[in-house]
C-alpha positions in Angstrom: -94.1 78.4 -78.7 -95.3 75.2 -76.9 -93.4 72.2 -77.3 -94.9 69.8 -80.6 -96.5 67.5 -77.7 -98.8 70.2 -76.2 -99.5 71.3 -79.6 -100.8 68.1 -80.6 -102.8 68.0 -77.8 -104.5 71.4 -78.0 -105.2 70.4 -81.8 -107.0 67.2 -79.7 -108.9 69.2 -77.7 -110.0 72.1 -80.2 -111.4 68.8 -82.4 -113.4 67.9 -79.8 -114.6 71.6 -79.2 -115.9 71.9 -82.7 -117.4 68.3 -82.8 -119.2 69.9 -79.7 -120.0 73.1 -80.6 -121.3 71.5 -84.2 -123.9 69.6 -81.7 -124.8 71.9 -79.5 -125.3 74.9 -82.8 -127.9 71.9 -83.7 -129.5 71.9 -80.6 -129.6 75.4 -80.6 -131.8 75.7 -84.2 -133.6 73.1 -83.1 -134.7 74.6 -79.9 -135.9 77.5 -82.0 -137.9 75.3 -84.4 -140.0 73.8 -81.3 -143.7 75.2 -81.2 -143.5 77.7 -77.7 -146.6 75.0 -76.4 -148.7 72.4 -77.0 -151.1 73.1 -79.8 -154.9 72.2 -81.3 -155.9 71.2 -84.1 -155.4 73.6 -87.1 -158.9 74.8 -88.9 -157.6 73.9 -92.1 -155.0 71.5 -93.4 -152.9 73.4 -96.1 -150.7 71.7 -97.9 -146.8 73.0 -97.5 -147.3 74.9 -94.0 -145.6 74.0 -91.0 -148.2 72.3 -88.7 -147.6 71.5 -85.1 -150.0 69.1 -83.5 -150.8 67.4 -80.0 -153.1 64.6 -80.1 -153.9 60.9 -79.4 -151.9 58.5 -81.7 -153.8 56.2 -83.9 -152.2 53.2 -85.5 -153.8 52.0 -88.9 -150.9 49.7 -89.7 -148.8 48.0 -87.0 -144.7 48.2 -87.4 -144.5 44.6 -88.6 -141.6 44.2 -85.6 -143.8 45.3 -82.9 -144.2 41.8 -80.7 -140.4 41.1 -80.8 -139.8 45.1 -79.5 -142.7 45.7 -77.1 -143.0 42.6 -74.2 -147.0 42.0 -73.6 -147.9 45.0 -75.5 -152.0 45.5 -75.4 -152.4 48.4 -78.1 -151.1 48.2 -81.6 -147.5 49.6 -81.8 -147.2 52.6 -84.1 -144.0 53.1 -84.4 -140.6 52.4 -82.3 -136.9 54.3 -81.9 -134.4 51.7 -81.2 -130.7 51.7 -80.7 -128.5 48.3 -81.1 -125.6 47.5 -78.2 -123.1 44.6 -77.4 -121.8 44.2 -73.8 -117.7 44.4 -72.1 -119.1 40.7 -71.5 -118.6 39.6 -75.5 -115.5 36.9 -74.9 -117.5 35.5 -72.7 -120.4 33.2 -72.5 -122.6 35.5 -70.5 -125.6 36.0 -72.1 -128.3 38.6 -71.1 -130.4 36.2 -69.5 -127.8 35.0 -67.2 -126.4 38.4 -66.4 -129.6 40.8 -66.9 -129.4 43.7 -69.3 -128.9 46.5 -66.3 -125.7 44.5 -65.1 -123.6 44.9 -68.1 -121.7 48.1 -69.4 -123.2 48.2 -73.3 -122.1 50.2 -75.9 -124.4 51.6 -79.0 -123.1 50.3 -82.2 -126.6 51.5 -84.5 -129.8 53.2 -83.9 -132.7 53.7 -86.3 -136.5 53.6 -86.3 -139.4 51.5 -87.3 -142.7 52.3 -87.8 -146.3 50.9 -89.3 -149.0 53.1 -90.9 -149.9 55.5 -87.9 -150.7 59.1 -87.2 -152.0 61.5 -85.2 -156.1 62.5 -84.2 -156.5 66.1 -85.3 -160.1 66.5 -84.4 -161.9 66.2 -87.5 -159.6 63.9 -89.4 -156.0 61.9 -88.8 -152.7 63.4 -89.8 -150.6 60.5 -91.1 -146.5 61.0 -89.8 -144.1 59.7 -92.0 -140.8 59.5 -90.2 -138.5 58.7 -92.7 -137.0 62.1 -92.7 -135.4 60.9 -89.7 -133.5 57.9 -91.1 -132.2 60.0 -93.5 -130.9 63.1 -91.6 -128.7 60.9 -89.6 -127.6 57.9 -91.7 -130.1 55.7 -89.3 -129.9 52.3 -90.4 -133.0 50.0 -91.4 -133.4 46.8 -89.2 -133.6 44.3 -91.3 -130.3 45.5 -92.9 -128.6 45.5 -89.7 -125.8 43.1 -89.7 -125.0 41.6 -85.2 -121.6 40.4 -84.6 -117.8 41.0 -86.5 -116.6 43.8 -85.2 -119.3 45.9 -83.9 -117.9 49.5 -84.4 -118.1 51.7 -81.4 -117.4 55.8 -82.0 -118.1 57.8 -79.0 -118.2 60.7 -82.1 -121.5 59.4 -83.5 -124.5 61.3 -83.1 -127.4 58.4 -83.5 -130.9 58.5 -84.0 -131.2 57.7 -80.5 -129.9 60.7 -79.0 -130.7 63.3 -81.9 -132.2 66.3 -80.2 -135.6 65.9 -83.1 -137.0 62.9 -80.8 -137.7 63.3 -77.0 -139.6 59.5 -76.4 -139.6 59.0 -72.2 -142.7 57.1 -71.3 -141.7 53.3 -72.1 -138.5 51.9 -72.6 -138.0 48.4 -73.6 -134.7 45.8 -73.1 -135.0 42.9 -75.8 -132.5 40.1 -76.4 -131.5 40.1 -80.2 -132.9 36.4 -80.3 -136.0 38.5 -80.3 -135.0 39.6 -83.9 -133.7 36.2 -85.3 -136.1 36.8 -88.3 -135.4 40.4 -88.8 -131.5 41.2 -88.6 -128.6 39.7 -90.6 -125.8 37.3 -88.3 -122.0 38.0 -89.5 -121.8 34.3 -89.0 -123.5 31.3 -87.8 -121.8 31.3 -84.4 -123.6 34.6 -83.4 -125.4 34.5 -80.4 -127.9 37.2 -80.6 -128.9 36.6 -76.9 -125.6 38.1 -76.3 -126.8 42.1 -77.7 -129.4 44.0 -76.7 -132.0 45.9 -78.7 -133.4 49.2 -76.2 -136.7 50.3 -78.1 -138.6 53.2 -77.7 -142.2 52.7 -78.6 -145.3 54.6 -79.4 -148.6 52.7 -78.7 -151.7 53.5 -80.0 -153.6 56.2 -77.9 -150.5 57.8 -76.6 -150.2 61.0 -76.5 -148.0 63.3 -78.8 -146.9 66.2 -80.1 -145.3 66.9 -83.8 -144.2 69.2 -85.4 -143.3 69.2 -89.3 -144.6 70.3 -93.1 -147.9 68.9 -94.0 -147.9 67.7 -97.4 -151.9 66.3 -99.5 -151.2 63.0 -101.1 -154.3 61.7 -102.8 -156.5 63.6 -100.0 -154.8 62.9 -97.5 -152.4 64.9 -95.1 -149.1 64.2 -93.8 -146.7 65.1 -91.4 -143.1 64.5 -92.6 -139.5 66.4 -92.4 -137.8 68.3 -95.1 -134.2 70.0 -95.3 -135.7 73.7 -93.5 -138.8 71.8 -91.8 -137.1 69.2 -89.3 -139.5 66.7 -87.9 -139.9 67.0 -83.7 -141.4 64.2 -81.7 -142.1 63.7 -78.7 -144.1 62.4 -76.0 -143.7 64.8 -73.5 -145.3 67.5 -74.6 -143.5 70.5 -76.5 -142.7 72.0 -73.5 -140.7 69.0 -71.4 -139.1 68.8 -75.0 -138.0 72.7 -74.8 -136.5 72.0 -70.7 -134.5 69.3 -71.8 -133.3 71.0 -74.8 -132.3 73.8 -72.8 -130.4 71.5 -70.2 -128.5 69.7 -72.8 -127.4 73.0 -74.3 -126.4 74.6 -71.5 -124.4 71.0 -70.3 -122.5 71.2 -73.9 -121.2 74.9 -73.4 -119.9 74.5 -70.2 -118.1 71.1 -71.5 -117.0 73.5 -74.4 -115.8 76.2 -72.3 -113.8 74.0 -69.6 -111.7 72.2 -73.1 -111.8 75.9 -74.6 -109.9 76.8 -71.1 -107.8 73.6 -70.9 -106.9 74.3 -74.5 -106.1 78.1 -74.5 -104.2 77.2 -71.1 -101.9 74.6 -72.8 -100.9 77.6 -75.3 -100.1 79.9 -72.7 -97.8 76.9 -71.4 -99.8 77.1 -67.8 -100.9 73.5 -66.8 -103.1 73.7 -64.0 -106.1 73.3 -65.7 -104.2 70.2 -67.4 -104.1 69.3 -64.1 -107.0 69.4 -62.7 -108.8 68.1 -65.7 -106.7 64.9 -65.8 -108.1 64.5 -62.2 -110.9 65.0 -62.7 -111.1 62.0 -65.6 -109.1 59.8 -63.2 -111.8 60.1 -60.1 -114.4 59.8 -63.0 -113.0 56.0 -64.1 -113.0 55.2 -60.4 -117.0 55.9 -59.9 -117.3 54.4 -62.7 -115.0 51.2 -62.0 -116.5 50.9 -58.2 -120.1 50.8 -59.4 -119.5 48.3 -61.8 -117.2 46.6 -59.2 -120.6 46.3 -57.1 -123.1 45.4 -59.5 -120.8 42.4 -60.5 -120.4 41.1 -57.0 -124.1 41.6 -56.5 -124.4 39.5 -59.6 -121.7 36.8 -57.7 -124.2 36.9 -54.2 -127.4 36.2 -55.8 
């Protein structure tokens, strides 16, 4: 029997194995639920079926936050996913502004999404998307009940909105001070400065393209999209089949984290600590990358 330390530590790593495998077992039914391609219209809306559409979006109703998330934007903004973050920089008096968004290391501490009245062209009429399946599969959290400053909690175990595998939004990414928000969000305290966190956004303009995929449900004569507990809702602006490819990378990036720990971990039992070892390493060399680039953006920051 392995000593009560290196039992300890194999109960460590088996944790994070099944946090792991939990995600990528996600992934994986997701991946099946994708349409194999972009599709047309449908002939004939029916309420209850599972619909899968690829059109130009149309925006009846702006997201009421759309000028603080989208800088200069020139179409109506449909809908946005955005994730929250504070900086290593928050003892200090840095602020975004004087240090630039890509200099500092930031950390995600919610993620949610906001949208208007929008949907999707499908030929002869519009499908309206309701998202809110979405905020409510993973506890996303509503903007204007976000509360900036205190202590910002920070678990590298949370699966956010953000990086669910339902959503795959690439083509515009914005970086927006929280002063942006000063109307919108909640301050722990007067003293907050909310040019200090960062709001990333994710936003779909009117006349993008997209693809969706959920259960069409009639309301009052009209169709729409939305997510139920067997139908998820998939979104993306990619196209269904960029979605797939990066499905199918993340998945195959989560098993072979899974079976290097499920190594290190069986390893450990057998009381042979070479893959320990090299593991360890392996972490250690990570931190220094990691610690050299930041090294160099900050004397970059210190030249200019």
């Amino acid at each position: 029997m392995p000593p009560t330390i290196v039992l300890i530590l194999v109960g460590f790593l088996v944790s994070i194995v099944l946090a792991n495998g939990y995600r990528t077992l996600t992934a994986l039914l997701v991946l099946r639920s994708l349409p194999s391609g972009d599709t047309d219209s449908p002939s004939a809306i029916v309420d209850g079926e599972t619909v899968a559409l690829t059109g130009e979006l149309t925006v009846e109703e702006p997201v009421e936050t759309a000028a603080a998330a989208v800088r200069d934007a020139d179409r109506p903004v449909g809908a946005y996913l955005w994730q929250s973050r504070f900086s290593d920089n928050s003892n200090s008096d840095l602020t975004i502004e004087d240090w630039g968004w890509e200099r500092q290391h930031w950390h995600t501490f919610a993620s949610g999404i906001e949208w208007g009245r929008f949907g999707v062209d499908a030929g002869s009429q519009t499908v309206r998307i309701d998202p809110s399946w979405l905020r409510t599969k993973l506890a996303a959290e509503r903007l204007e009940d976000l509360e900036i400053g205190g202590v910002n909690k920070h678990d590298r175990l949370s699966v956010y909105l953000w990086d669910s595998w339902y959503t795959y939004l690439r083509d515009c990414v914005e970086h927006r001070s929280f002063q942006r928000f000063a109307g919108y969000v909640q301050r722990h305290n007067d003293g907050i400065d909310l040019d200090r966190y960062l709001l990333e956004a994710r936003p779909l303009l009117e006349g993008d393209e997209v693809s969706i995929s959920g259960e069409i449900h009639v309301e009052q004569g009209e169709p729409v999209l939305r997510g139920t507990d067997n139908v998820p809702l998939l979104l993306t602006d990619k196209g269904f089949g960029e979605h797939r490819n990066w499905l199918k990378r993340q998945i195959l990036r989560k098993g072979a984290f899974i079976t290097g720990l499920l190594v290190v971990a069986v390893s450990l039992w057998l009381e042979f600590y070479i893959p320990l070892g090299i593991l360890v390493v392996s972490w250690l060399l990570y931190g220094v990358y990691h610690f050299v680039q930041d090294a160099g953006v900050f004397l970059e920051w210190i030249r200019s």
